[in-house]
C-alpha positions as CSV (number, residue, x, y, z in Angstrom):
1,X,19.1,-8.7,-42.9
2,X,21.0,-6.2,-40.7
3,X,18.1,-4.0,-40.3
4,X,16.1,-6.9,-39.0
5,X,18.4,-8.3,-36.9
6,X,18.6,-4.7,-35.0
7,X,15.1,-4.7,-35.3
8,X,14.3,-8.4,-33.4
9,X,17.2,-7.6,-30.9
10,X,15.7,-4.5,-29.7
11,X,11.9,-6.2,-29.8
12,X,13.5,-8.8,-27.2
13,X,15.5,-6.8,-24.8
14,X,11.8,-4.6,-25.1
15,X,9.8,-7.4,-24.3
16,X,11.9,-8.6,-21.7
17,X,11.8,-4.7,-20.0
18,X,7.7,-4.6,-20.5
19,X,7.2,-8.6,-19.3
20,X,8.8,-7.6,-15.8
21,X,6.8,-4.7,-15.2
22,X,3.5,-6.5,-16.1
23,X,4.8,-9.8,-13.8
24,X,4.3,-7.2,-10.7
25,X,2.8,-4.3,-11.3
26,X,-0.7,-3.3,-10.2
27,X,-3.5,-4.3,-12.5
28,X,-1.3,-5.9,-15.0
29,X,-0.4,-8.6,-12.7
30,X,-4.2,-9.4,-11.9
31,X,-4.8,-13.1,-12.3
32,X,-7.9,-12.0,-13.5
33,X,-6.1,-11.5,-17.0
34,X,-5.6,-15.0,-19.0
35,X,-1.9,-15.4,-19.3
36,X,-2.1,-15.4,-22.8
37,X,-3.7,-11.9,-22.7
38,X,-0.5,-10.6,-21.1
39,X,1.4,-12.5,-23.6
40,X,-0.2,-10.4,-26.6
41,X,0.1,-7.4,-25.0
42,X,3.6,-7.7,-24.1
43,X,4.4,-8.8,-27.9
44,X,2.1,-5.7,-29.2
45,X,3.2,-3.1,-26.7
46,X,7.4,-4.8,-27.6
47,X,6.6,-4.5,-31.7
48,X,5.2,-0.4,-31.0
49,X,8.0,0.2,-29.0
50,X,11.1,-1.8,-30.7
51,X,12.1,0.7,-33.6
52,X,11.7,4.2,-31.7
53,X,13.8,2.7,-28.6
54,X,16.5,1.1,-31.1
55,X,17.0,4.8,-32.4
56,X,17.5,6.8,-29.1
57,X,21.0,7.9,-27.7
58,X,22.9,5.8,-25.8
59,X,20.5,2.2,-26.9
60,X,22.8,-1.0,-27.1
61,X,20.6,-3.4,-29.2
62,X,23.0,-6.1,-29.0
63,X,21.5,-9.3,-27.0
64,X,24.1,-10.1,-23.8
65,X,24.0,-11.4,-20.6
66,X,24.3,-8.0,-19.0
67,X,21.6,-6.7,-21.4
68,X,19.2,-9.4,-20.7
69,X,19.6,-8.9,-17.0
70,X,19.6,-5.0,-17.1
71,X,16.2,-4.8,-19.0
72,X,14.7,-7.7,-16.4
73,X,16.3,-5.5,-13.6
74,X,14.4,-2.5,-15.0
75,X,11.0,-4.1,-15.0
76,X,11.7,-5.8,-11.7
77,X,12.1,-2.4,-10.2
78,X,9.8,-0.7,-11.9
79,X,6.6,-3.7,-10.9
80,X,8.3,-4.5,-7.5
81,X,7.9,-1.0,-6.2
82,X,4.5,-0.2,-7.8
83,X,3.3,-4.0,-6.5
84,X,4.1,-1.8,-2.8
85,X,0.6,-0.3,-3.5
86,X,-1.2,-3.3,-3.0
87,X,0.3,-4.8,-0.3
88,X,0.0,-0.8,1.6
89,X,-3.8,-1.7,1.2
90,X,-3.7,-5.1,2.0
91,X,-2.0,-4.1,5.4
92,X,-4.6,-1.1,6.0
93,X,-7.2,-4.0,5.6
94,X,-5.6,-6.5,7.9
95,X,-5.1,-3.7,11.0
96,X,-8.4,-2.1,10.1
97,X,-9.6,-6.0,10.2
98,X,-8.4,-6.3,13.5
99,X,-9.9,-3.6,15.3
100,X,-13.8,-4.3,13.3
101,X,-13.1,-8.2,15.3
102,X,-12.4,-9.8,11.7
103,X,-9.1,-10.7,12.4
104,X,-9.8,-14.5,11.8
105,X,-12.0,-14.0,8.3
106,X,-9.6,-15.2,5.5
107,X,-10.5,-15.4,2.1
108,X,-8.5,-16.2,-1.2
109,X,-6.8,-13.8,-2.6
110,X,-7.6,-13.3,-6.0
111,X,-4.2,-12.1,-7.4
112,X,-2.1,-14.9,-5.3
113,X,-2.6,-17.9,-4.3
114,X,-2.5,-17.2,-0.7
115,X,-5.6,-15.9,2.0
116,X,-5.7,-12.8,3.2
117,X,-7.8,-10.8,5.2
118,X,-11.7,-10.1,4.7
119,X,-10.7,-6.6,4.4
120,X,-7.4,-6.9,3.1
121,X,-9.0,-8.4,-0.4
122,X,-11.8,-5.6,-0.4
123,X,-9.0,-2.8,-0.4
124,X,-6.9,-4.3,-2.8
125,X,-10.2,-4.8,-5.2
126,X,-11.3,-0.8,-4.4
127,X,-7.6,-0.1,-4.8
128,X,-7.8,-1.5,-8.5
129,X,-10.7,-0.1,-9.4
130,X,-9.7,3.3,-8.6
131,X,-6.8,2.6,-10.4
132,X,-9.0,1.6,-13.6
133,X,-11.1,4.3,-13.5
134,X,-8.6,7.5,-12.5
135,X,-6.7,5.9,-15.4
136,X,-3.2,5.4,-13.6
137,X,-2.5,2.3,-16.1
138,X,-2.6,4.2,-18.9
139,X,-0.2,6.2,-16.8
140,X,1.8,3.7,-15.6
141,X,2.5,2.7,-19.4
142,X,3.3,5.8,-20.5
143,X,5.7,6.2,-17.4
144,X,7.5,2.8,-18.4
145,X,7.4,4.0,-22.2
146,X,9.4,6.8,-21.4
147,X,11.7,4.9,-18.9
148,X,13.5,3.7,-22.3
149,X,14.4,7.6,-22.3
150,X,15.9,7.6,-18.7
151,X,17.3,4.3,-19.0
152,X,18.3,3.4,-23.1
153,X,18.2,-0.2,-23.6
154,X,21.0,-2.3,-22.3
155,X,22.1,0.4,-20.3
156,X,21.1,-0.3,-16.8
157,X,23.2,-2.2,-14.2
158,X,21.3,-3.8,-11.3
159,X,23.6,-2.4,-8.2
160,X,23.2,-3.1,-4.6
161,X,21.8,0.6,-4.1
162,X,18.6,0.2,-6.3
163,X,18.0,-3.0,-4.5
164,X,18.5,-1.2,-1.5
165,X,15.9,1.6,-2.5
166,X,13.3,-0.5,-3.4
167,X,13.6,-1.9,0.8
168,X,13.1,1.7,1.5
169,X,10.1,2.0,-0.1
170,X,9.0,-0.9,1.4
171,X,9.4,0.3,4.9
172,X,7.3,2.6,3.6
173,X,3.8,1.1,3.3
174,X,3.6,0.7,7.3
175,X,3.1,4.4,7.6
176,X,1.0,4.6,4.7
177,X,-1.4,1.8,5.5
178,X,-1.4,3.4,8.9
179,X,-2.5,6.7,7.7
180,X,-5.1,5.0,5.9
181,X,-6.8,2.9,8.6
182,X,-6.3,5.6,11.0
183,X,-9.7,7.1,11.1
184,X,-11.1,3.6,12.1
185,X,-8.5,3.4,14.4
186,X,-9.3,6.6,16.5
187,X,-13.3,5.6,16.2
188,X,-12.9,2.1,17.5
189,X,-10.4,3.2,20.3
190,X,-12.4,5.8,21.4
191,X,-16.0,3.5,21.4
192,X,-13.9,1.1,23.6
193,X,-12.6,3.3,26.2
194,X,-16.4,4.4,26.1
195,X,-17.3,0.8,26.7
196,X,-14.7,0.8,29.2
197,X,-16.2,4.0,30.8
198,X,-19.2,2.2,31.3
199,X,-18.2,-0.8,32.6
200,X,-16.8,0.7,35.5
201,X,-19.9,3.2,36.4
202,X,-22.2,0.7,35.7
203,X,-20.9,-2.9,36.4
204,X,-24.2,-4.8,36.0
205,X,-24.4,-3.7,32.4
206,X,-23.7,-6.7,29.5
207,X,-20.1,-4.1,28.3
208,X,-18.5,-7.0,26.8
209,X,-21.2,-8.1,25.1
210,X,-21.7,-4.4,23.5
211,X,-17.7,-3.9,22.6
212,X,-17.6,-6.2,19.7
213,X,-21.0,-4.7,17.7
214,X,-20.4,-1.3,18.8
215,X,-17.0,-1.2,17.5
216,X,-18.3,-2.7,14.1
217,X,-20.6,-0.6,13.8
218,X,-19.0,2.9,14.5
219,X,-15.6,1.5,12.5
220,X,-17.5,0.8,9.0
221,X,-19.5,4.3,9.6
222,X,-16.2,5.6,9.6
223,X,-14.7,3.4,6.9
224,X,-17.8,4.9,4.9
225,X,-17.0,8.2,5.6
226,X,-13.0,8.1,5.0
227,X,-14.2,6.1,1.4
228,X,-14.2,9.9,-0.1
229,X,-10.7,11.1,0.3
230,X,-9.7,7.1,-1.0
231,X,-8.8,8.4,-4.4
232,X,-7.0,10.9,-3.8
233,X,-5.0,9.1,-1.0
234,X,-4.2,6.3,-3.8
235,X,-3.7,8.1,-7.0
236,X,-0.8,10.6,-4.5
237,X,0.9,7.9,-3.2
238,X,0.8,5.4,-6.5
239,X,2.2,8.9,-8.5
240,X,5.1,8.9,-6.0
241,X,6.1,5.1,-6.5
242,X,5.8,6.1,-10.3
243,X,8.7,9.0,-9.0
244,X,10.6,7.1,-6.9
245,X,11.0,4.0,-9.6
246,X,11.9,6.3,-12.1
247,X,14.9,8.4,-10.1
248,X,15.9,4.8,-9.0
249,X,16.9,3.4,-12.2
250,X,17.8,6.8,-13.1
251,X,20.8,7.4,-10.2
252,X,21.4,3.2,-11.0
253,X,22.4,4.8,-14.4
254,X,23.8,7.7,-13.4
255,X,25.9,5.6,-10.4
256,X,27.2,3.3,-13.4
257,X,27.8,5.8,-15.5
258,X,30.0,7.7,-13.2
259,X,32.2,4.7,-12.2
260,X,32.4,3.7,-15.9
């Protein structure tokens, strides 16, 4: 009865840790998967987990208030500042969307119910498919399964200095989408000030008539072009939010551990 009892409190302060990160987290979050999908694999991935994170150093099994809220503070993190990937693409679409004259095409998006950009949705749908096929989920599971390492169950304090990190790393994703969509950027600038050119050595020609299909044009031969170094670009910057949840919820420990 004992053994059990250690065994179902350390499958719920588990699930609890795993159900936050796949609440937010890239992929996982997709409500392409049924609900009750997500369900399962929480419960499966909880059951695998439960008796080798019960036996590490430091792992307080015992169900509490502060438990509870340390394990959903730890998947929070953990989906919150991985989510940052999708909505760095989703901005790289709306700006890129902007300067191709789609800035008024709104669509559903697929993982929320809100609209977003034309573009916006088709970068967050390449972003996950990149991320299926380079194989960062299985990544980003193993990088929570060892997260029980870093942080043992029960031991994690949600402070005002991870919250504070995970706004940092949000600030982020405006330079980041802006690297992305900068290639586009340059091209349609420069085909307008070409336009422009024009315009004012040959005033009887049609220019505004010419700015908005040009642009188009010379933008998504760009965008096709730039499409080869997309990979790369998302499987750097989704392996640093993998780094920079970990050594958050690492100094949160190390922080509470210090004032302790």
């Amino acid at each position: 009865m004992t053994d059990w009892g250690h065994f179902l409190s350390a499958l719920t302060l588990a699930g609890v840790r795993v159900s936050g990160m796949v609440a937010f987290a890239p992929f996982f979050s997709s409500n392409a998967l049924p609900a009750r999908t997500k369900a399962v694999f929480v419960l499966a991935v909880s059951y695998l987990l439960a008796p080798l994170v019960a036996a590490l150093p430091n792992a307080h099994t015992e169900i509490s208030y502060e438990g509870l809220l340390g394990e959903i503070g730890v998947g929070i993190l953990y989906g919150l500042t991985l989510a940052l990937l999708s909505e760095m693409l989703i901005f790289a679409g709306q700006i890129m969307g902007t300067q191709l004259s789609f800035s008024l095409v709104n669509l559903m998006d697929p993982t929320s119910p809100i609209q977003t950009p034309l573009l916006g949705d088709l970068f967050q749908l390449m972003g996950t498919f990149v991320v299926i096929t380079a194989g960062l989920d299985r990544i980003l599971l193993a990088s929570m399964i060892r997260s029980f390492r870093a942080v043992p169950l029960g031991g994690f304090v949600l402070s005002q200095a991870s919250a504070q990190g995970v706004v940092q790393a949000a600030s982020g994703i405006f330079l980041a989408a802006v690297e992305l969509a900068a290639p586009v950027m340059a091209a349609t600038m420069l085909v307008e000030v070409t336009v422009a050119l024009l315009g004012k050595l040959s005033p009887q020609l049609p220019v505004m008539s010419l700015t908005v299909p040009m642009k188009t044009l010379a933008g998504f031969v760009v965008l096709i072009g730039a499409l080869a170094v997309w990979p790369r670009f998302i499987e750097l910057h989704f392996a640093g939010l993998l780094d920079y949840a970990q050594a958050l919820i690492a100094g949160s420990v190390a922080v509470h551990g210090g004032k302790g």
